[in-house]
C-alpha positions as CSV (number, residue, x, y, z in Angstrom):
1,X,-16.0,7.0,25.8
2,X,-17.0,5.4,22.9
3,X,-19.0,1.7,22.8
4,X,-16.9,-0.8,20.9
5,X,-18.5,-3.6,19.1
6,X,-16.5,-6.2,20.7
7,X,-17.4,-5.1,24.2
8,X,-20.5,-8.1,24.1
9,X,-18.7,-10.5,22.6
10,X,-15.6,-10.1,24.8
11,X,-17.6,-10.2,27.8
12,X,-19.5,-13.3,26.9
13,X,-16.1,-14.8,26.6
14,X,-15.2,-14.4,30.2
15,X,-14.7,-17.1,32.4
16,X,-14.1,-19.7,29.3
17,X,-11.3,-20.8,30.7
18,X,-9.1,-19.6,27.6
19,X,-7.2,-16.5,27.4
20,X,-8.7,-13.1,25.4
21,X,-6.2,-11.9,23.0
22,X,-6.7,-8.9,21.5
23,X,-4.7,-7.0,18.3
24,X,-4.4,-4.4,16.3
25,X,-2.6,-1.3,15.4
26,X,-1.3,1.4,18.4
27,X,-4.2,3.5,19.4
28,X,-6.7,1.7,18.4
29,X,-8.7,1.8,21.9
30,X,-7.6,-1.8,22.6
31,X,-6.1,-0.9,26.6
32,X,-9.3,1.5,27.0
33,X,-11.6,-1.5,26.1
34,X,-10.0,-4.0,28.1
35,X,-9.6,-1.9,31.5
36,X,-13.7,-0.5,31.0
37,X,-14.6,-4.6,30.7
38,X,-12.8,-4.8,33.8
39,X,-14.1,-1.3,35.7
40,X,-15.0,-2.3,39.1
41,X,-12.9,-5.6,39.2
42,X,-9.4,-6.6,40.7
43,X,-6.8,-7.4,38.5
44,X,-3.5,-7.3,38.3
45,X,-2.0,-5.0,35.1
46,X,1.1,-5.8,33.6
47,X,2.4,-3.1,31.2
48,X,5.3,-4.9,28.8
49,X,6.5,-1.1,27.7
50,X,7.6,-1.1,31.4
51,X,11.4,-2.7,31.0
52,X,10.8,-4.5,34.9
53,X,7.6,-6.4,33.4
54,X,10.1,-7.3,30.6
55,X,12.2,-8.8,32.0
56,X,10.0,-10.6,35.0
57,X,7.6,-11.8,31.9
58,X,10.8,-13.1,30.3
59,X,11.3,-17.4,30.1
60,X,9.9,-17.1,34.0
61,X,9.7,-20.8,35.1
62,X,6.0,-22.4,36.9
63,X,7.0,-21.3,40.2
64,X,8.0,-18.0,39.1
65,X,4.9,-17.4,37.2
66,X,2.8,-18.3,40.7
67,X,4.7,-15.6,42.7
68,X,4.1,-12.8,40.1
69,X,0.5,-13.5,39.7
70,X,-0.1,-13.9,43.5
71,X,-4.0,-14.8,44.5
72,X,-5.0,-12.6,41.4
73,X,-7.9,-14.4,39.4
74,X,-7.9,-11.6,36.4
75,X,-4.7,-10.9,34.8
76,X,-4.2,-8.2,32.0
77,X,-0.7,-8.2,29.7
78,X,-0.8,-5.2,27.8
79,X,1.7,-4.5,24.7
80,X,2.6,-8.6,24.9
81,X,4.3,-8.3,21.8
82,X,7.2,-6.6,23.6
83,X,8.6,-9.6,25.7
84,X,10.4,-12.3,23.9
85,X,8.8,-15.9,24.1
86,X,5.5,-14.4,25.7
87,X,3.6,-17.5,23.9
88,X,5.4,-19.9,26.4
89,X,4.5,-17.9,29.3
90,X,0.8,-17.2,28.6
91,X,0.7,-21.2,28.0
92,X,2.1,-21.9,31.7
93,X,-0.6,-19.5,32.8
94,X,-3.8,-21.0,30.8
95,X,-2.8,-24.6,31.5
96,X,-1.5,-24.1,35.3
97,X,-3.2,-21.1,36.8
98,X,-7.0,-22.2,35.8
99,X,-8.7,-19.9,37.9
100,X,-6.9,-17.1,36.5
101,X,-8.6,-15.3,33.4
102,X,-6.3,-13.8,30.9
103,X,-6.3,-10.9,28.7
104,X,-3.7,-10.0,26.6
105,X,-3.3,-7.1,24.2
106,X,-0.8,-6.4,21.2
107,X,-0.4,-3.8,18.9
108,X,0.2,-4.8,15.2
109,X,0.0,-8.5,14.3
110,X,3.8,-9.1,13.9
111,X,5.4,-11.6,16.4
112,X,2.3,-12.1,18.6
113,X,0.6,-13.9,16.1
114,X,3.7,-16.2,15.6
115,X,4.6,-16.6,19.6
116,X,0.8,-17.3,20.3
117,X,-0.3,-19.4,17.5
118,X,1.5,-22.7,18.2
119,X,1.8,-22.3,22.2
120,X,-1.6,-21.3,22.6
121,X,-4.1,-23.3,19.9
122,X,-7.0,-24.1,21.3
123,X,-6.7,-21.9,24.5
124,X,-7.1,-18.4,23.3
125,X,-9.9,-16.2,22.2
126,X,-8.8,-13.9,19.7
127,X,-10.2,-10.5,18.5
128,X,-9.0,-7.8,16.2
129,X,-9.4,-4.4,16.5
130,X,-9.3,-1.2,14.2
131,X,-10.1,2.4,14.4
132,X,-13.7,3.5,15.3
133,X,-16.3,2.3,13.2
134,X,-19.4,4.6,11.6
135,X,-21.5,2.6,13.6
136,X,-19.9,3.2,16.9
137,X,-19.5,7.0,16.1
138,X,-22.8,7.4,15.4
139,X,-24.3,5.1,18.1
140,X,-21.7,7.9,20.5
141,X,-22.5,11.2,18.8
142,X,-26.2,10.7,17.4
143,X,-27.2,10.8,13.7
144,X,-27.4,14.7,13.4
145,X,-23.7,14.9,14.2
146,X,-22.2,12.4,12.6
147,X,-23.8,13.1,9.1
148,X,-22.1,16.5,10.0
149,X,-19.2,15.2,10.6
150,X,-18.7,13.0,7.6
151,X,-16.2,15.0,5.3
152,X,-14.8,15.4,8.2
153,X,-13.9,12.0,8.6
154,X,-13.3,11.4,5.5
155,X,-10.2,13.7,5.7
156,X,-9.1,12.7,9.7
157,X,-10.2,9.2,9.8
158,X,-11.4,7.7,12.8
159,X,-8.3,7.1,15.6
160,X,-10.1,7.7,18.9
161,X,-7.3,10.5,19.5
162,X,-8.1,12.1,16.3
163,X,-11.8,12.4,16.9
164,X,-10.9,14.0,21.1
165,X,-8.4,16.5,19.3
166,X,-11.1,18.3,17.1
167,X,-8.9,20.9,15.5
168,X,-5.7,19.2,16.3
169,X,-6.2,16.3,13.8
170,X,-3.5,17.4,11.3
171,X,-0.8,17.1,15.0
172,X,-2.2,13.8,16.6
173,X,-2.2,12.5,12.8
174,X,1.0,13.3,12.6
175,X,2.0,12.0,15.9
176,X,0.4,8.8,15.3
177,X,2.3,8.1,12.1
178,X,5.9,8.8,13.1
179,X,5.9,8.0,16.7
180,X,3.1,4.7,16.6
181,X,2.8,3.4,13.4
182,X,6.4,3.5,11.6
183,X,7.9,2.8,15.1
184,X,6.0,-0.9,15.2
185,X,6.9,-1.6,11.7
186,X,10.6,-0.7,11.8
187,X,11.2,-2.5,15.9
188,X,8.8,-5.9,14.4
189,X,10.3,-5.8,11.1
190,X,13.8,-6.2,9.4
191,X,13.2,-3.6,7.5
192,X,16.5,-1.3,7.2
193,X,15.8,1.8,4.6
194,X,13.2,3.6,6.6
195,X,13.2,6.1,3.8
196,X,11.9,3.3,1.1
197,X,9.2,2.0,2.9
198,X,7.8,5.6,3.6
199,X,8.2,6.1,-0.3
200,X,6.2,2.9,-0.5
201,X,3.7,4.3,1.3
202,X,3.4,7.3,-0.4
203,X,2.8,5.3,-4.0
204,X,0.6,3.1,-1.9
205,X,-1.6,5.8,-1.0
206,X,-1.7,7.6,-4.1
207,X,-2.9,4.5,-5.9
208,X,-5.5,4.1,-3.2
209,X,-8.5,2.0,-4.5
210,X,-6.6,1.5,-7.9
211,X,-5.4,-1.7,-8.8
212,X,-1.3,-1.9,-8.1
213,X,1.2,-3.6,-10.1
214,X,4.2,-4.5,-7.6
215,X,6.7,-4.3,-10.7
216,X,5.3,-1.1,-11.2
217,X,5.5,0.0,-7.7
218,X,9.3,-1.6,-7.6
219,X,9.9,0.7,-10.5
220,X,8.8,3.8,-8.8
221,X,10.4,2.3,-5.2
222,X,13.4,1.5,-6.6
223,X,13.8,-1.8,-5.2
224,X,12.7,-5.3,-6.9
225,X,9.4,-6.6,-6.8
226,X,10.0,-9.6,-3.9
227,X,11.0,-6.4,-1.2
228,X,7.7,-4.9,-2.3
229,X,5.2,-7.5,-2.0
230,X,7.5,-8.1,1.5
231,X,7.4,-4.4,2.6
232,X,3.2,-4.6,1.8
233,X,2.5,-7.7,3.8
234,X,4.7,-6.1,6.8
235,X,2.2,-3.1,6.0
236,X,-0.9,-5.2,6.5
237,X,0.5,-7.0,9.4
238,X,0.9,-3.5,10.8
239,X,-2.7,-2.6,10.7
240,X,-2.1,0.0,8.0
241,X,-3.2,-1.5,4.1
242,X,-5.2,-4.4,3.9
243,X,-5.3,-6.1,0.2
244,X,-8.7,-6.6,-1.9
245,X,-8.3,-9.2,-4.7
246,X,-9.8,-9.6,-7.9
247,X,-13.1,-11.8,-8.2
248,X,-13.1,-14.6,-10.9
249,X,-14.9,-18.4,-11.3
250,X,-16.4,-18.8,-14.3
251,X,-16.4,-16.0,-17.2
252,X,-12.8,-16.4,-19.6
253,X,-12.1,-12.9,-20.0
254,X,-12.2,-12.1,-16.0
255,X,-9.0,-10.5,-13.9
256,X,-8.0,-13.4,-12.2
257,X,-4.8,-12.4,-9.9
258,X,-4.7,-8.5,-9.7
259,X,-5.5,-6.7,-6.3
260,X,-6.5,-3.2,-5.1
261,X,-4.9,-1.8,-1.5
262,X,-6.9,0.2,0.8
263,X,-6.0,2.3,3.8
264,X,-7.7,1.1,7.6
265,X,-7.9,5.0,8.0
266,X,-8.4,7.6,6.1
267,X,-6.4,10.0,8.1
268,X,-3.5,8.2,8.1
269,X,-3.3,8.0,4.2
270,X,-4.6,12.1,4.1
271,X,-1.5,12.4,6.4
272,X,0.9,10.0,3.9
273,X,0.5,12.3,1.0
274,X,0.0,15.4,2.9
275,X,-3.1,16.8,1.8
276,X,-5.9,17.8,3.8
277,X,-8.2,19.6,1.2
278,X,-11.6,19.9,1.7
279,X,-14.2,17.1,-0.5
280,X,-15.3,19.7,-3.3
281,X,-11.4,20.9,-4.0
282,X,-9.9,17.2,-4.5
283,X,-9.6,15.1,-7.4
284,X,-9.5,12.0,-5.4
285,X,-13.0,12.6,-3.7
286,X,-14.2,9.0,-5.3
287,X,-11.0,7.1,-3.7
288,X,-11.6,8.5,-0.2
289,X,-15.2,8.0,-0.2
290,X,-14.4,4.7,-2.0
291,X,-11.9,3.7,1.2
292,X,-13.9,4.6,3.9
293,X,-16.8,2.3,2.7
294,X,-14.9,-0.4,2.1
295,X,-12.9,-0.2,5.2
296,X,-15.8,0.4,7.0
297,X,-17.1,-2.5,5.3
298,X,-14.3,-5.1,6.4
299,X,-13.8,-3.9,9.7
300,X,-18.4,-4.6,10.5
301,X,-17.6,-8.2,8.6
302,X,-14.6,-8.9,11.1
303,X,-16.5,-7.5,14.4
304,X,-19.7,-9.6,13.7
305,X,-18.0,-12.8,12.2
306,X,-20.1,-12.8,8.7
307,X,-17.8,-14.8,7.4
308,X,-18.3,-12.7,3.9
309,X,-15.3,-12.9,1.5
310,X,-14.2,-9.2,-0.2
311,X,-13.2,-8.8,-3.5
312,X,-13.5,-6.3,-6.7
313,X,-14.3,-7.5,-10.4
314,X,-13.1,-6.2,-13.8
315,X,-12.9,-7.8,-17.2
316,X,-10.0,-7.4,-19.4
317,X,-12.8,-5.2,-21.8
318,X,-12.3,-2.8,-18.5
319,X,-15.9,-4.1,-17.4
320,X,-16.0,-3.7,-13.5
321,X,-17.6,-3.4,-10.2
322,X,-16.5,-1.8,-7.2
323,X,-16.9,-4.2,-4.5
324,X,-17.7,-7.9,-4.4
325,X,-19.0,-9.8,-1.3
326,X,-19.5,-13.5,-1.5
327,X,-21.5,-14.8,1.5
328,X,-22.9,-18.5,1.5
329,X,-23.1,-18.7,-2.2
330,X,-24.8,-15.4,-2.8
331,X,-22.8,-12.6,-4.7
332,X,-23.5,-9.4,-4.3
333,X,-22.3,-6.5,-6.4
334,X,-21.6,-2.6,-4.8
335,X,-21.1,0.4,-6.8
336,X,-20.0,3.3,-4.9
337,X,-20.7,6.8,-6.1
338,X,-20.6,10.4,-3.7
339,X,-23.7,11.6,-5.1
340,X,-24.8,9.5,-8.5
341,X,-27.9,7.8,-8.6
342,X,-27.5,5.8,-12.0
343,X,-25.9,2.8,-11.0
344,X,-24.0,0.9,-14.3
345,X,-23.8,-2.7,-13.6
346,X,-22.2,-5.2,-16.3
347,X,-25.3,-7.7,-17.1
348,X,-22.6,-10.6,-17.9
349,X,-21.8,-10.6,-13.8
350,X,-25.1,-10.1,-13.2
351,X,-26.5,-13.2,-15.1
352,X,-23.6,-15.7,-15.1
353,X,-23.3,-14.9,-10.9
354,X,-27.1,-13.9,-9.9
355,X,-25.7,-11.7,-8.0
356,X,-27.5,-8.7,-6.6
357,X,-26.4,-5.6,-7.2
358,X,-26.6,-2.1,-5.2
359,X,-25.2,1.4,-5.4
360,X,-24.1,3.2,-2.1
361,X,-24.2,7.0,-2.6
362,X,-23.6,9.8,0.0
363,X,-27.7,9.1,0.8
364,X,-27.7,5.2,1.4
365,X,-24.0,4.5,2.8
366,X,-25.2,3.7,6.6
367,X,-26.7,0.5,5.8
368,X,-23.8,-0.7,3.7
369,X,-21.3,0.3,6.6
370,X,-23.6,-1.2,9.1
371,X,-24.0,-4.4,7.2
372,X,-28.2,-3.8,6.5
373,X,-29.6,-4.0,3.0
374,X,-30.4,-1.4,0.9
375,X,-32.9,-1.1,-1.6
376,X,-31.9,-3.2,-4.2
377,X,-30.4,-1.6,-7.6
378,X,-32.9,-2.5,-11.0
């Protein structure tokens, strides 16, 4: 089993006397996590795909609550998302049942961020979770291996199922997308033409790391631009595309409002479009290498609470830089490259930001994706 990040900081949490929520997208590892934090312990499990826990978790009143829960003091709701007004419940239970430690899981970010926001401010701990990380497959499988393994991964991605199904990836891929990920979107969505958000996806992933135009994309789509910027937020809520927007304060001919979307996984954007090439025969080499980093990059930001801000920069003279992080008032500028050494940075962001700046090749990419400096670019 792989080590996850969050383990420490979960476990620190235990015992506050607030309930540990934890999200993300199907498959993540967030069920593994919580039942190895818990190996050894007595607690009562509570599955929401099973239609009884449904229905007993459904509007139960104080009393109700007491008999379920019976003298246990840990508690785990897995899949809350499932059970309608589960925000209500979980409030009974933090504010009645003090000696009782909760832990709730939820795949995608849909109506369990809405049902426990409001009900459960100020009494919930809550942690996102996404596929494995480099760090945590490397910390698993050792530094020989993983450096290995790294076109791999940057065709399969990094879903734990993927990784245990070594020459199955293409199948659990596959499995993941049409029975997991679509399945959450279409049941936590009102989304009714299945057929346009998968052709969404497919644009999506074809412009991955390029800037997108949603009148553009509503063009190819077919449907008006409102329905796509919708259909992409449903996307991010899902775990599946985050958004990375343009970086502009103080020079006149900056971008100001464009954005560039990014996949969590590889894999699952390799399985979008279909193509599972090896590095040397694709002609998007420089997006997928350009994904992985910067997912890699947001998901070590999130686990270690850096509170770093993400964008990309470009002039309208087509002036630009990969990847912008803003961290306390210090910019720092990322070029990323498979195997170039001569990094190209625009002097105007340099000097008007005093930003540092770095390029992350195929050599140096381990300290970018573990958040640790590089040498610095001159």
């Amino acid at each position: 089993m792989f080590q996850r990040i969050l383990e420490k900081s979960i476990r620190e949490k235990i015992g506050s006397g607030k309930a540990i929520v934890l999200t993300g997208a199907r498959q993540v590892g967030k069920t593994t996590l919580i039942k190895s934090i818990l190996d050894g312990l007595e607690y009562l499990f509570l599955d929401a795909d099973d239609p009884t826990i449904r229905t007993l978790l459904s509007s139960p009143n104080t009393e109700e609550i007491r008999t379920i829960l019976a003298d246990n003091k840990i508690v785990f709701l897995d899949e809350a998302q499932r059970i309608p007004g589960i925000g209500l419940t979980l409030k009974i239970i933090t504010d009645q049942f003090k000696s009782v430690q909760l832990f709730v899981s939820g795949s995608s970010s849909f109506d369990l961020g809405n049902v426990l926001n409001e009900p459960l401010t100020g009494r919930k701990w809550e942690y996102e979770m996404f596929p494995l990380s480099w760090e945590e497959y490397e910390n698993k499988i050792g530094f020989i291996k993983s450096e290995q393994q790294l076109e791999s991964r940057l065709l399969y991605g990094f879903y734990p199922d993927v990784i245990n199904s070594q020459g199955k990836e293409r199948e659990t891929l596959m499995s993941l997308v049409n029975s997991y990920l679509y399945r959450d979107i279409l049941a936590f969505s009102d989304i009714r033409r299945p057929e346009v958000l998968e052709k969404l996806l497919q644009a999506l992933a074809l412009q991955m790391g390029n800037e997108v135009n949603y009148n553009e994309l509503s063009q190819i789509v077919g449907i008006n631009k409102l329905t796509v910027q919708k259909y992409i937020e449903v996307l991010e809520k899902g775990y599946i595309v985050f958004r990375l927007n343009s970086f502009s304060r103080n020079l006149r001919n900056e971008i100001k409002q464009n954005r560039k979307i990014y996949f969590y996984d590889n894999g699952i954007r390799n399985m979008i479009i279909g193509n599972f090439n090896p590095l040397d025969l694709r002609i998007d080499k420089g997006a997928l290498w350009e994904n992985f980093l910067v997912s890699e990059r947001k998901k070590q930001n999130i686990y270690k609470n850096t509170f770093s801000k993400m964008y990309f920069w470009r002039t309208k003279q087509q002036q630009e830089i990969d990847f912008v992080e803003e961290s306390n008032g210090q910019f720092v500028g990322y070029e990323f490259k498979w195997n170039s050494k001569k990094p190209n940075f625009p002097q105007n962001f340099v000097e008007t930001y005093q930003a540092k700046t770095f390029l992350i090749n195929r050599l140096n990419f381990r300290d970018f994706v573990k958040i640790k400096m590089p040498e610095e670019n001159t």
